[in-house]
Every structure is written in structure tokens, then in C-alpha cells.
C-alpha positions in Angstrom: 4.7 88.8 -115.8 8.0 89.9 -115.2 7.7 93.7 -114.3 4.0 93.7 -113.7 2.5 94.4 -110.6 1.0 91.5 -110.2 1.4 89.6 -106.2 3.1 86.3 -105.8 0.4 84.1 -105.0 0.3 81.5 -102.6 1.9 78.3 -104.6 2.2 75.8 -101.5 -0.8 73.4 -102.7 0.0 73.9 -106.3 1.2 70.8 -107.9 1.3 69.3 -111.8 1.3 66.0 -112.5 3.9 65.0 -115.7 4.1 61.7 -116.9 2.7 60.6 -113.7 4.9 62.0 -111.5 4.0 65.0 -109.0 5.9 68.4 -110.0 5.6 70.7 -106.4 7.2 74.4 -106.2 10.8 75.3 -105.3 11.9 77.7 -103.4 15.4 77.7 -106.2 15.9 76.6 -109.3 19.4 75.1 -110.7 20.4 76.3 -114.4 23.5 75.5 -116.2 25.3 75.6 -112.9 23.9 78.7 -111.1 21.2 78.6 -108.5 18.5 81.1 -108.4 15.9 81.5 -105.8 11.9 82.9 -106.5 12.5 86.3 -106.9 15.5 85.1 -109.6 18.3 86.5 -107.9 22.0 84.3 -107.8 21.7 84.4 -104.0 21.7 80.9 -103.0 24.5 80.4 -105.4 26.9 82.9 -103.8 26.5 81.8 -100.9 27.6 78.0 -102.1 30.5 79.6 -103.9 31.5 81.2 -100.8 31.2 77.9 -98.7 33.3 76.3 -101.1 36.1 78.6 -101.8 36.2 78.5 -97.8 36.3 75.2 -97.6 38.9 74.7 -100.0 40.7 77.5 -98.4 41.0 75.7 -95.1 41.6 72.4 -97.0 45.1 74.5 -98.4 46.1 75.6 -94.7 45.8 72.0 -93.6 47.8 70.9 -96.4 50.3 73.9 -96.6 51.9 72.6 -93.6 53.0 69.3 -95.1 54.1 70.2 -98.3 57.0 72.6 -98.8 56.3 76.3 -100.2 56.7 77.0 -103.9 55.6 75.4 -107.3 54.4 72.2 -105.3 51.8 74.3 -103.0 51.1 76.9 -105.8 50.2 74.2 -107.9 47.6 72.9 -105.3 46.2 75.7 -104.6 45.5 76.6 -108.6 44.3 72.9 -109.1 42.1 73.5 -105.9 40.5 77.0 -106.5 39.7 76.1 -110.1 
């Protein structure tokens, strides 16, 4: 119940079995694109959007330094950050 005051119960042995295959817990959940942990908050997917902005960040300085400044590097950086 979402509100409620019910506890989170312990799900660590819970399992369902669909179609003969073994469905166990998750600590997040993937939907269209954004990642939410148990208590549905987009935590875990910040935290991959920051990583990846940084990384493509640090991919740019590398590359900024081989490719002259203007349209060419703004270019990359839009195609990049997109």
C-alpha cells in the first residue's frame, strides 16, 4: 500500500516461478529509461546520469585538444551531451 503504514518485509527468500523461470527481488527496477530503487526514488538513475555526463565530459577535454575550437568542437560536444 503505497502511504500505509505497513513495514517492508523481509523479501530475500521470496521468489515466483513464471513460465518456469525463477523471478527473485531487486533492489531497482528499470522503466522506460529511468531507474528506481525500493523505496521508488530516481536515485540510482542520477547517479548514472552523472557518471555519464562526466564521462563524456572528460571524453570532450581529451578530444578538445586535437580538434580546433569553434563549430567543429561545438558540434561534438552537442552530438556528445545529447
Amino acid at each position: 500500500m503505497i502511504g500505509g503504514k505497513a513495514k517492508k518485509k523481509d523479501t530475500s527468500a521470496f521468489t515466483i516461478r513464471v513460465g518456469g523461470v525463477e523471478l527473485h527481488p531487486s533492489d531497482e527496477i528499470e522503466f522506460l529509461g529511468v531507474k528506481f530503487d525500493s523505496d521508488f526514488t530516481t536515485a540510482p538513475h542520477n547517479a548514472y546520469v552523472v557518471k555519464a555526463a562526466k564521462q563524456r565530459a572528460a571524453l570532450i577535454s581529451r578530444l578538445a585538444v586535437h580538434i580546433p575550437r569553434g563549430k567543429y568542437l561545438r558540434q561534438l560536444a552537442r552530438g556528445l551531451m545529447v
